[in-house]
N, C-alpha and C positions, 0 to 999 in steps of 0.2 A: 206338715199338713194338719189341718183341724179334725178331719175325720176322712173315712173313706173314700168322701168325692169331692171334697173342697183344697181347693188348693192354696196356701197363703199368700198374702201380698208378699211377701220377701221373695217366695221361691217364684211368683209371676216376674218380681224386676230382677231377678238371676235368672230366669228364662230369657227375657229381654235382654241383657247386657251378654250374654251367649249367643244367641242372636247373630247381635251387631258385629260380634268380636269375630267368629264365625264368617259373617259375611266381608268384612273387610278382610280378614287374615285367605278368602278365598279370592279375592278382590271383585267380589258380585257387588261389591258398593265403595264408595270414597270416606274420607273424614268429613268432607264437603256436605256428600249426601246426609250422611249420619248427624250432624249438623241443621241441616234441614229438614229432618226428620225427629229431632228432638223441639225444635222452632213448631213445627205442626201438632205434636202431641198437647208440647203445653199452650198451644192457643187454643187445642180441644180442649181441656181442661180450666181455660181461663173464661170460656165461652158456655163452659157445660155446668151444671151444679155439679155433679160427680161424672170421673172418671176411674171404672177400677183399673186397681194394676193387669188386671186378666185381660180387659178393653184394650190396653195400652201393649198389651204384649201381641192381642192379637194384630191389631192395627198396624203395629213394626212388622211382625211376621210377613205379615200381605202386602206390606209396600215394598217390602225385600225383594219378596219372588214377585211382583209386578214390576219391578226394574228391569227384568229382562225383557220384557217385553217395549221397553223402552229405547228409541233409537238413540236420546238423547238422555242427560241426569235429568233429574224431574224440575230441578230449580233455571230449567231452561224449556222447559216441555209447553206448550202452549195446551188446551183444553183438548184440543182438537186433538191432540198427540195425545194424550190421556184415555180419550174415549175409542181412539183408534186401537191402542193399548187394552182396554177393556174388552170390545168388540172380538180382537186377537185370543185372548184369556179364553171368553166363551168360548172360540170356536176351537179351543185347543184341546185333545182327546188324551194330553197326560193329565188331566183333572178330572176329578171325579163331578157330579152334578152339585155335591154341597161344597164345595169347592168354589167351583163356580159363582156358585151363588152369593158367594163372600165378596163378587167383584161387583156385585147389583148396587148403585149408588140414586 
């Protein structure tokens, strides 16, 4: 850590890769997904000036646990499965409101 409330980019992408590891070793996710989920981050990144590593951790974080609510893998999911997925999130009462709010697109 840099100081009290800052967190490094090293320990954001070992948040990240704990994560990932975590969810497949639970099998809440595929190699597949994880896969399509490394494709997404860096086309945010290829698309954005900057992406932090905090960004990118949060962003895995949320498409992890928004997989459950997924009938399908996402690299088959149409829009409509997506926002249906969303819709589900909001109205789900194991989330808190800033929780929630992470799934506002």
């Amino acid at each position: 850590m840099t100081g009290r409330f800052h967190v490094t980019d090293t320990k954001y992408i070992e948040y990240r890769e704990v994560a990932i590891r975590r969810a497949l070793t639970e099998r809440r996710t595929s190699q597949r997904e994880v896969e399509f989920l490394e494709a997404f981050i860096s086309d945010i990144k290829a698309s954005s000036k900057s992406l932090s590593m905090g960004r990118a951790y949060k962003i895995t974080y949320i498409l992890i646990g928004a997989h459950s609510f997924l009938p399908q893998p996402y690299h088959e999911a149409s829009i409509g499965d997506v926002k249906a997925a969303i819709a589900s999130i909001k109205e789900y009462d194991g989330y808190t409101k800033n929780t929630k709010s992470d799934y506002y697109f």
